[in-house]
C-alpha positions in Angstrom: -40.6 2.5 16.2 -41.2 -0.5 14.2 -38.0 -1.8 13.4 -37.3 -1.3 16.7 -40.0 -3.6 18.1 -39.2 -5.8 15.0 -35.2 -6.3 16.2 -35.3 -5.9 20.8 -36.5 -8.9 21.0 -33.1 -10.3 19.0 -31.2 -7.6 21.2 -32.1 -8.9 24.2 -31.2 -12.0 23.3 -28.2 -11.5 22.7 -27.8 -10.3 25.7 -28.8 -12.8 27.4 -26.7 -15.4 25.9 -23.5 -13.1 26.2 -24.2 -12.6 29.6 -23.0 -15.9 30.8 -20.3 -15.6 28.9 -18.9 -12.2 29.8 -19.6 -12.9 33.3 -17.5 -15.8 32.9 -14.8 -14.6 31.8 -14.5 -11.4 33.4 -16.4 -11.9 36.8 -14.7 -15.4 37.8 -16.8 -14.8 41.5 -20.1 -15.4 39.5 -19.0 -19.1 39.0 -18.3 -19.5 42.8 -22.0 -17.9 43.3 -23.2 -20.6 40.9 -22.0 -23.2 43.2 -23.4 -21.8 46.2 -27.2 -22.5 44.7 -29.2 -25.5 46.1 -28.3 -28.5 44.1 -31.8 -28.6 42.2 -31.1 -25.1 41.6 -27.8 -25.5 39.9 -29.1 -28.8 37.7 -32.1 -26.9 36.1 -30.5 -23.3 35.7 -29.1 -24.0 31.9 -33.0 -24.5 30.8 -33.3 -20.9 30.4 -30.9 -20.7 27.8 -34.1 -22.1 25.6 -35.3 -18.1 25.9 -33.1 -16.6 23.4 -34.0 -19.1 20.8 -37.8 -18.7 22.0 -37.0 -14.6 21.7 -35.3 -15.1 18.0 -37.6 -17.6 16.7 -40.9 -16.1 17.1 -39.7 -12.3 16.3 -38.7 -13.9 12.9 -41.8 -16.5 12.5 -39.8 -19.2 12.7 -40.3 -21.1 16.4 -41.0 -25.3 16.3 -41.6 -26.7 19.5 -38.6 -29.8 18.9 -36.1 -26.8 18.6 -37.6 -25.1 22.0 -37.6 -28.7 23.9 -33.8 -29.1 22.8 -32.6 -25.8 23.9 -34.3 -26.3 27.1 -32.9 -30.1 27.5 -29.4 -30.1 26.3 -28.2 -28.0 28.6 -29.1 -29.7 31.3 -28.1 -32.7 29.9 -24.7 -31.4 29.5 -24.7 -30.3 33.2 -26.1 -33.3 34.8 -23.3 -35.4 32.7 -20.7 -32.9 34.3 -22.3 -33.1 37.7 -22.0 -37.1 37.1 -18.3 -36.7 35.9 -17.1 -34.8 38.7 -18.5 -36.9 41.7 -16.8 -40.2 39.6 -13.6 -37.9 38.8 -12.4 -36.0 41.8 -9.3 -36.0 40.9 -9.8 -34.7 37.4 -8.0 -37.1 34.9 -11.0 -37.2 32.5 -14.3 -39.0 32.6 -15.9 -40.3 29.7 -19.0 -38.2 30.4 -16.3 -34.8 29.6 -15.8 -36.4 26.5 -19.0 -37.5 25.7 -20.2 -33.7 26.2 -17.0 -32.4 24.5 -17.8 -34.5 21.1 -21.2 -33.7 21.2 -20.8 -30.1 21.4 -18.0 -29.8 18.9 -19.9 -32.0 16.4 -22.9 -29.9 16.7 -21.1 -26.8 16.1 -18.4 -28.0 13.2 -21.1 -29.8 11.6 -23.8 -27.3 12.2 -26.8 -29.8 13.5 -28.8 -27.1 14.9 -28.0 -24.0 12.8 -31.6 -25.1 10.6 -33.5 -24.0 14.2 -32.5 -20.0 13.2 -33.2 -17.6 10.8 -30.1 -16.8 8.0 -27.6 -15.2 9.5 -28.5 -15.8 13.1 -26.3 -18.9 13.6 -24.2 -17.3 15.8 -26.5 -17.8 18.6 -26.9 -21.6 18.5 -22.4 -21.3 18.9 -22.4 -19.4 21.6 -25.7 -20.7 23.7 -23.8 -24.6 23.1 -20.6 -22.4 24.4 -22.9 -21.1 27.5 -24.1 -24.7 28.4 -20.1 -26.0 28.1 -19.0 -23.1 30.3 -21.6 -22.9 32.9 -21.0 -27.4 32.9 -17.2 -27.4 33.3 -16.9 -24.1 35.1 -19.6 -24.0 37.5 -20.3 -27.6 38.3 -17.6 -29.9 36.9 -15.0 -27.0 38.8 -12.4 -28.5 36.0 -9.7 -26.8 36.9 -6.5 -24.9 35.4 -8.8 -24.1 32.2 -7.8 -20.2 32.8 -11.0 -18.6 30.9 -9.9 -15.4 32.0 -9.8 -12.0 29.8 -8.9 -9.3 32.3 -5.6 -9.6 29.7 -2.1 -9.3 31.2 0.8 -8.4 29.7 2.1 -11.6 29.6 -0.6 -12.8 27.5 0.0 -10.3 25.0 3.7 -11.2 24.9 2.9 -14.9 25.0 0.4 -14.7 22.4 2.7 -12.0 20.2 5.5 -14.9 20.4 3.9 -18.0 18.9 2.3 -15.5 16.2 5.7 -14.6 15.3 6.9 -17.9 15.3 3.6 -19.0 13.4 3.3 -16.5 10.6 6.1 -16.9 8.8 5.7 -20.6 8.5 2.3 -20.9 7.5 2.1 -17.6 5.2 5.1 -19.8 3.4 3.5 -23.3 3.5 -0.3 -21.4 2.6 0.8 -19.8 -0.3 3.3 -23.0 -1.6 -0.4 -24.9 -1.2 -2.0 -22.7 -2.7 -3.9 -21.3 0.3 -3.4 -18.2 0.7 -3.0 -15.6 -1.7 -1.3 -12.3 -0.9 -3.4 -9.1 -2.0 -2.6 -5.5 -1.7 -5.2 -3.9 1.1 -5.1 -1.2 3.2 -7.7 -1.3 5.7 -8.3 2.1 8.0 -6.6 1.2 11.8 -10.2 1.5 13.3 -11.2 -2.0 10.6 -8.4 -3.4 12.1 -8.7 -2.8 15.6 -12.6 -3.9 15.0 -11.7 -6.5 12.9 -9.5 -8.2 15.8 -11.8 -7.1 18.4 -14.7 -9.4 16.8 -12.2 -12.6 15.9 -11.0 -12.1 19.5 -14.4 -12.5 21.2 -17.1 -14.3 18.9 -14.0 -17.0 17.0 -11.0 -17.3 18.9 -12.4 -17.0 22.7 -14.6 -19.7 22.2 -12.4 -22.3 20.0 -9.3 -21.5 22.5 -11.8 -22.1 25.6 -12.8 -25.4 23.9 -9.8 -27.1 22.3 -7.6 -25.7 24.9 -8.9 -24.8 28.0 -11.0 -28.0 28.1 -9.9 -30.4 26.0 -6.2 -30.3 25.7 -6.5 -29.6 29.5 -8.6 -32.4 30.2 -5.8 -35.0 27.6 -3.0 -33.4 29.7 -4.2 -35.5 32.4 -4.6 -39.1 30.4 -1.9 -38.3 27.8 0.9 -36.2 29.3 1.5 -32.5 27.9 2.9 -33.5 24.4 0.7 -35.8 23.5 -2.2 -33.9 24.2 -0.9 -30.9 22.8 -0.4 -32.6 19.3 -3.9 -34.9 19.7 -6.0 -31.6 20.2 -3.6 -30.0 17.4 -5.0 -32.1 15.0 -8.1 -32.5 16.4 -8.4 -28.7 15.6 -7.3 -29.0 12.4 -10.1 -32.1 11.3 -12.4 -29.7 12.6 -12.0 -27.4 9.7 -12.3 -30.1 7.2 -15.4 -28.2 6.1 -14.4 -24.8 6.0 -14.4 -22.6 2.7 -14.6 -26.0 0.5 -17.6 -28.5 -0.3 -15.6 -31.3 -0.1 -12.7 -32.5 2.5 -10.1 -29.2 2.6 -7.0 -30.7 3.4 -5.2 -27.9 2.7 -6.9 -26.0 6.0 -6.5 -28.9 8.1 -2.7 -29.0 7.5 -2.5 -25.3 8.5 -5.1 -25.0 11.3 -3.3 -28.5 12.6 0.1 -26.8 12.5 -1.4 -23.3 14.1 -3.0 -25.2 16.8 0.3 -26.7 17.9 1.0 -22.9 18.4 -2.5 -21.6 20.2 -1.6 -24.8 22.5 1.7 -23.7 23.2 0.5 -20.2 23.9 -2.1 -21.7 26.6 -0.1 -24.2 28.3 2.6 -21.5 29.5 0.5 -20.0 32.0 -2.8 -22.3 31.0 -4.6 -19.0 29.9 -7.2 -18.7 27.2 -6.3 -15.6 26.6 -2.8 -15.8 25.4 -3.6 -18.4 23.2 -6.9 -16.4 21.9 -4.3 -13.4 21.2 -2.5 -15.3 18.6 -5.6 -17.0 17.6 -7.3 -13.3 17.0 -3.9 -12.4 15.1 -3.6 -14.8 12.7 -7.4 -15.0 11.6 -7.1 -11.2 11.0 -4.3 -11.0 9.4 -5.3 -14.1 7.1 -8.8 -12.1 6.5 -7.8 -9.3 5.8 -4.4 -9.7 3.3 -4.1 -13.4 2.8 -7.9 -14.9 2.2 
């Protein structure tokens, strides 16, 4: 009975900053309720994605009031911003305040400004409430449309996503291990690791990135640079953003493959402009790298 009063208050929230998402992504009427709400209403609703870390903080003994106040600011920052954006921006080519809040989200999660506000291993939260704050911003008051954060997964996506993998893989599993990369390692993992394995890259790595670099900013540079351009600008934009991954100093070696893969997540999402084809091959390449290539 201890350990369970010790961990519900970390369970519930992380349901409660799932909840936005999931509902999101699988209940797209939720975001049309959203905009129904008085206008006050909608502008002050993100604040209460300051409970989880309130819920997480004091279980573990941890809370500081400047960590609270910018939980429960931010996100209404970000929404006011996007509020601001769309009334300047009907017609959706891209305001500076959608790039001011893109920056400031993908900066704090790359180079992990807030992860010091939770205890070890509890990061996770501080990615996905920022990924809350962007979705309920762009979805539910910017309306930016054509993002296609949708996971009721069709067919097509499968077959769109399967397509750039096997276009992908062979390329990069060359070019890794010729780098140095990647290194092939015999591993048989059970299906069920696998299938888990996947199921976890899909939701809590690939979902998110592909929402961000795809379904609103190569989405949003579609509009000011033309498909091509913006394809290869958030390309390597997604590839800088891995400069600090597995490496103390600058890994240029990731950069040039997650560059080159995001060409391929890109392609995937501009076919029908759905996050979830381009999260399929996402899911697929970061499990098969983890699991026979790392």
């Amino acid at each position: 009975m201890l350990g369970f009063q010790i961990h519900a208050p970390v369970i519930i929230a992380a349901l409660l900053t799932l909840l936005p998402f999931l509902l999101a992504a699988f209940w797209p009427l939720s975001v049309g309720a959203a905009q129904r709400l008085p206008i006050a209403v909608r502008m002050a609703l993100p604040a209460t994605l300051c409970v989880p870390y309130a819920l997480v903080a004091i279980s573990y003994g941890q809370f500081r009031w400047g960590w609270f106040v910018l939980y429960l600011l931010l996100p209404v920052a970000i929404t006011l911003l996007l509020h601001r954006a769309g009334l300047a921006d009907p017609a959706q080519r891209g305001d500076w305040r959608d790039f001011l809040v893109l920056a400031v989200l993908g900066l704090a999660v790359d180079l992990r400004w807030f992860e010091p506000a939770w205890p070890p291993h509890r990061g996770v939260f501080n990615k996905m409430l920022l990924l809350d704050a962007g979705i309920y911003g762009f979805l539910a008051v910017r309306r930016l449309e054509g993002v296609g954060f949708d996971l009721r997964l069709r067919l097509s996506d499968l077959r769109i996503g399967g397509r750039e993998l096997a276009i992908y893989a062979p390329i990069a599993i060359v070019l890794g291990l010729w780098l140095g990369f990647l290194h092939l390692h015999a591993y048989v993992p059970g299906v069920p690791h696998v299938i888990l394995g996947w199921v976890f890259t899909f939701f809590f790595i690939a979902v998110p990135e592909e929402l961000f670099f795809r379904g609103w900013m190569q989405n949003l540079l579609e509009r000011r640079l033309g498909r091509r351009w913006a394809l290869l600008t958030t390309a390597i934009l997604f590839g800088l953003s891995h400069f600090n991954k597995r490496a103390v100093h600058f890994n240029w070696r990731y950069v040039v493959l997650a560059a080159l893969a995001g060409i391929f997540y890109g392609r995937a999402w501009r076919q029908e402009r759905r996050v979830g084809a381009s999260a399929v091959t996402h899911a697929s390449v970061d499990t098969l790298w983890s699991l026979w290539l790392r």
